[in-house]
C-alpha positions as protocol buffer text, in pm:
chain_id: "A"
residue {
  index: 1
  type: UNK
  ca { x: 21776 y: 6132 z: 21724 }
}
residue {
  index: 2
  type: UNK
  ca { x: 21485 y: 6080 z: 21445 }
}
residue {
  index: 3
  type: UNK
  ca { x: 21558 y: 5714 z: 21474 }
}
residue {
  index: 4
  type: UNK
  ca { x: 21300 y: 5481 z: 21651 }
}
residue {
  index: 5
  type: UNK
  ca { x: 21226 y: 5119 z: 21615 }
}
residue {
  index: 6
  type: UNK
  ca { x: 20879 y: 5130 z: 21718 }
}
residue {
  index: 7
  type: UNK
  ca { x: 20630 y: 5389 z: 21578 }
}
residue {
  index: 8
  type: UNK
  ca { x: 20382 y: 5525 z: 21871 }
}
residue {
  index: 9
  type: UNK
  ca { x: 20054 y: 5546 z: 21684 }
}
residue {
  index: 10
  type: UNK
  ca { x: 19879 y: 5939 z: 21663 }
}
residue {
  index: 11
  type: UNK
  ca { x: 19563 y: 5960 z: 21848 }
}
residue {
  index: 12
  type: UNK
  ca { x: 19236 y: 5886 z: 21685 }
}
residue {
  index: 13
  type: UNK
  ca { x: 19029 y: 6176 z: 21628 }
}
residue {
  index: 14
  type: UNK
  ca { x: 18629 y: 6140 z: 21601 }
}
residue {
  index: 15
  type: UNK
  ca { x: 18516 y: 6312 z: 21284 }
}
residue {
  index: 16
  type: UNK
  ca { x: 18139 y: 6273 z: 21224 }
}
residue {
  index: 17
  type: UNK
  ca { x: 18024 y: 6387 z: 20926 }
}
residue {
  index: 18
  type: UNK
  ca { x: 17647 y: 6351 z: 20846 }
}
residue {
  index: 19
  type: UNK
  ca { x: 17553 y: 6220 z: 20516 }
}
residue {
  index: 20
  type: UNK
  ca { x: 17192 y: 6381 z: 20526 }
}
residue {
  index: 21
  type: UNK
  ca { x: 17124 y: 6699 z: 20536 }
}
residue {
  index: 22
  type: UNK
  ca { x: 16756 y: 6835 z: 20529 }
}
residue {
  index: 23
  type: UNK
  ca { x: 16739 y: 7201 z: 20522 }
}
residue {
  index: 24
  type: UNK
  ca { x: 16355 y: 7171 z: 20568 }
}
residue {
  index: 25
  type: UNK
  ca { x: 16380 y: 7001 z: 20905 }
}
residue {
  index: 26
  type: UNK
  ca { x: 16638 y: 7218 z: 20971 }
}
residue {
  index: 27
  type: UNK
  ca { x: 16407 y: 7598 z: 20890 }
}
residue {
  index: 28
  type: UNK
  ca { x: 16156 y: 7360 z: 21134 }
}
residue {
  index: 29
  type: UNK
  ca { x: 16341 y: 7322 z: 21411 }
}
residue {
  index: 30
  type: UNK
  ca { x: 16490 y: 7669 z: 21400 }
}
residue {
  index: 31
  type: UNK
  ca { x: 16097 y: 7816 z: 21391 }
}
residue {
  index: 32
  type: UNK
  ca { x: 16061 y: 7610 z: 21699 }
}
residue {
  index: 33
  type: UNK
  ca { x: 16304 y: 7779 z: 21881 }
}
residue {
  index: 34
  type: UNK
  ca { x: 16236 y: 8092 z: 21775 }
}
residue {
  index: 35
  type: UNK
  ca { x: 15963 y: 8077 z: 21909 }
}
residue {
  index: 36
  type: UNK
  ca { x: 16017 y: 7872 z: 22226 }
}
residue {
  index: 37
  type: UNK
  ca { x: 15832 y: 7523 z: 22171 }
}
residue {
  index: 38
  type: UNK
  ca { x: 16070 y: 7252 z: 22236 }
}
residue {
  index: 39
  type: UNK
  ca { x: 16069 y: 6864 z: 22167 }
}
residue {
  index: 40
  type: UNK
  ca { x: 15970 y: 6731 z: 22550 }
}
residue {
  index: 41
  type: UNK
  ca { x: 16048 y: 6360 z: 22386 }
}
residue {
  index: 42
  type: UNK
  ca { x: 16333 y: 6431 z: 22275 }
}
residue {
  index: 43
  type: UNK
  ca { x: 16507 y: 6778 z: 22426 }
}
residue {
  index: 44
  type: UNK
  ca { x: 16409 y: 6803 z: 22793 }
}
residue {
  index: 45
  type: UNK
  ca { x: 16554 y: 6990 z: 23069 }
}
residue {
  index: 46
  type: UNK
  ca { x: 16681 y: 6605 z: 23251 }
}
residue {
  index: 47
  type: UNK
  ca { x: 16734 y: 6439 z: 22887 }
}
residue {
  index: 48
  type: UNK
  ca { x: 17057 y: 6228 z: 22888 }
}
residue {
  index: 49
  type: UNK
  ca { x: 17147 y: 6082 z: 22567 }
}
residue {
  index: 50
  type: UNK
  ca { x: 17172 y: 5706 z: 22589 }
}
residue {
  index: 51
  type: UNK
  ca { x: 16937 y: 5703 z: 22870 }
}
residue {
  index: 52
  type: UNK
  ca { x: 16579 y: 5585 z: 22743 }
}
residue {
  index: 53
  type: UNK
  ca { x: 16791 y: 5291 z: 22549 }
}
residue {
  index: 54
  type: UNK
  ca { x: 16998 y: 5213 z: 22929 }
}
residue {
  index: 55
  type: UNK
  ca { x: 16684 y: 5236 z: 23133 }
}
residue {
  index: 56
  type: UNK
  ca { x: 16447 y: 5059 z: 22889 }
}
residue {
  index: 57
  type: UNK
  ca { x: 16708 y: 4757 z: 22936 }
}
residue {
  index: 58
  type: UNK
  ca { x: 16762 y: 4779 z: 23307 }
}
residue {
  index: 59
  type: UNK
  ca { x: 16343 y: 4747 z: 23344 }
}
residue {
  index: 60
  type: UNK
  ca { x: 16372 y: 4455 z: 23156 }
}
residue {
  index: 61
  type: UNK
  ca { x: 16631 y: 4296 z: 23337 }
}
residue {
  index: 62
  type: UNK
  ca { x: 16444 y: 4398 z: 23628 }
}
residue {
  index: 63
  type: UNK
  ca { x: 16077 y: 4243 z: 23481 }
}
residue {
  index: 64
  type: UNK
  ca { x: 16252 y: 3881 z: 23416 }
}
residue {
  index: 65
  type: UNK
  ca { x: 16402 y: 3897 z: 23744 }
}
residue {
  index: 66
  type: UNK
  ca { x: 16092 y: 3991 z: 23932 }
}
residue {
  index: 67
  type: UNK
  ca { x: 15925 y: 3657 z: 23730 }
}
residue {
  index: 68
  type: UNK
  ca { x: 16204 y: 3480 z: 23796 }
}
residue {
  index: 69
  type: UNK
  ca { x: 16158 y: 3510 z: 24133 }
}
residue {
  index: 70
  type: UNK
  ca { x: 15785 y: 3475 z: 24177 }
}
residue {
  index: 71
  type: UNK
  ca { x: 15785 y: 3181 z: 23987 }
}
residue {
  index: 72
  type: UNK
  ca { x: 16072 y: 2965 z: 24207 }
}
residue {
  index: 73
  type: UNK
  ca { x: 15867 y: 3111 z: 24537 }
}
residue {
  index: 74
  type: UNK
  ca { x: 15562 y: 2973 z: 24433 }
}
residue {
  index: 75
  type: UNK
  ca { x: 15719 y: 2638 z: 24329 }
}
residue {
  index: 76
  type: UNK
  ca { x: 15879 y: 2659 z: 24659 }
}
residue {
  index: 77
  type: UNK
  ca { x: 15573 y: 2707 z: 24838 }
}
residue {
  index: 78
  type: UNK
  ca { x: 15397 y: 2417 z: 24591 }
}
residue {
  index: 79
  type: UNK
  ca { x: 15737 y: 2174 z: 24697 }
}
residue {
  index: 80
  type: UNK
  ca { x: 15666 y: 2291 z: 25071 }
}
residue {
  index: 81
  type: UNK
  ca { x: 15293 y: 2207 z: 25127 }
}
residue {
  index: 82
  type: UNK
  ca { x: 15376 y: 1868 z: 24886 }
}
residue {
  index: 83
  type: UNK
  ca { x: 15632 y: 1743 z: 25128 }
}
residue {
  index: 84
  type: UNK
  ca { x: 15411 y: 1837 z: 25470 }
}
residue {
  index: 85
  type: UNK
  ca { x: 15144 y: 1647 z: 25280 }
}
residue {
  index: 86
  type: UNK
  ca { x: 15304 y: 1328 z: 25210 }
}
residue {
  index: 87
  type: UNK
  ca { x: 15488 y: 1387 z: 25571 }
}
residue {
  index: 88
  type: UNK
  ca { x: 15157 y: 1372 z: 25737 }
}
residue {
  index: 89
  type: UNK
  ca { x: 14963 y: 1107 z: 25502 }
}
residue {
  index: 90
  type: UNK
  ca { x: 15302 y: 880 z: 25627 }
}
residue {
  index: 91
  type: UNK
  ca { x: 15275 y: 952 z: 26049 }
}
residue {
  index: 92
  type: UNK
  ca { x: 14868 y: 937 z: 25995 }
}
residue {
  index: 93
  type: UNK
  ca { x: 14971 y: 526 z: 25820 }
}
residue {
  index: 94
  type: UNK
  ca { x: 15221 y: 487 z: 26055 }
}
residue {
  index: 95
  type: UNK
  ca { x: 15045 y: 589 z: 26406 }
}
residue {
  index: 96
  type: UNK
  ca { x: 14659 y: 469 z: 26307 }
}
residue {
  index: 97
  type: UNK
  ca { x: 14693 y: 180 z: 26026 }
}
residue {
  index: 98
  type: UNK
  ca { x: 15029 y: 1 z: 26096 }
}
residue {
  index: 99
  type: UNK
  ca { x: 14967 y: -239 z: 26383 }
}
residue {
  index: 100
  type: UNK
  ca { x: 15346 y: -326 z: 26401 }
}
residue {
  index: 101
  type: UNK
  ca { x: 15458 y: 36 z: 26439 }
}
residue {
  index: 102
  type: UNK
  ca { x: 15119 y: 75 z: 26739 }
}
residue {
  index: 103
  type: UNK
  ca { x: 15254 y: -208 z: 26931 }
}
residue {
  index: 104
  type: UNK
  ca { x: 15614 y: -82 z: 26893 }
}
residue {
  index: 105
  type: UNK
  ca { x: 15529 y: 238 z: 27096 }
}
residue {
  index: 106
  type: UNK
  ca { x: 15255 y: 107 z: 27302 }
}
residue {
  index: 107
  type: UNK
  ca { x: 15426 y: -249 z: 27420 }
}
């Protein structure tokens, strides 16, 4: 039976071709390992491609969150000591200057 009515697609294949090439860099980099100096930037013994570009964004994430957070505990703090301030100005008025509130408690 060679008859179908839906076509499964082929699997894709990744073909990379390069569309430089520089021999020059290439004689370089061939020296280099010839004679055992390696790029520590680049080629290291814990070097995981993708991983400066991953971890440069998760520090980031990580920087605005820190500020993020420093910034709403302060204001937290500043909302805090605002509200015990106007919490005691208001018992200082009511227990020492209002006369009507004194001779509520003391009558």
């Amino acid at each position: 039976m060679g008859f179908a009515f839906f076509k499964v697609p082929k699997h894709r294949v990744f073909d990379y071709k390069p569309r430089f090439y520089d021999p020059e860099k290439e004689r370089r980099e061939q020296r280099r390992r010839e004679l055992g100096l390696a790029d520590d930037d680049v080629q290291g013994e814990n070097y995981q491609p993708g991983s400066i570009i991953r971890n440069s964004g998760m520090k980031a994430r990580h920087d605005a969150f820190s500020q993020k957070m420093s910034k709403s505990r302060r204001q937290s703090r500043i909302f805090v000591l605002v509200f015990v301030g106007i919490l005691c100005f208001l018992l200082y008025y009511l227990f020492y200057k209002s006369p009507a509130f004194r001779n509520l408690l003391f009558s």
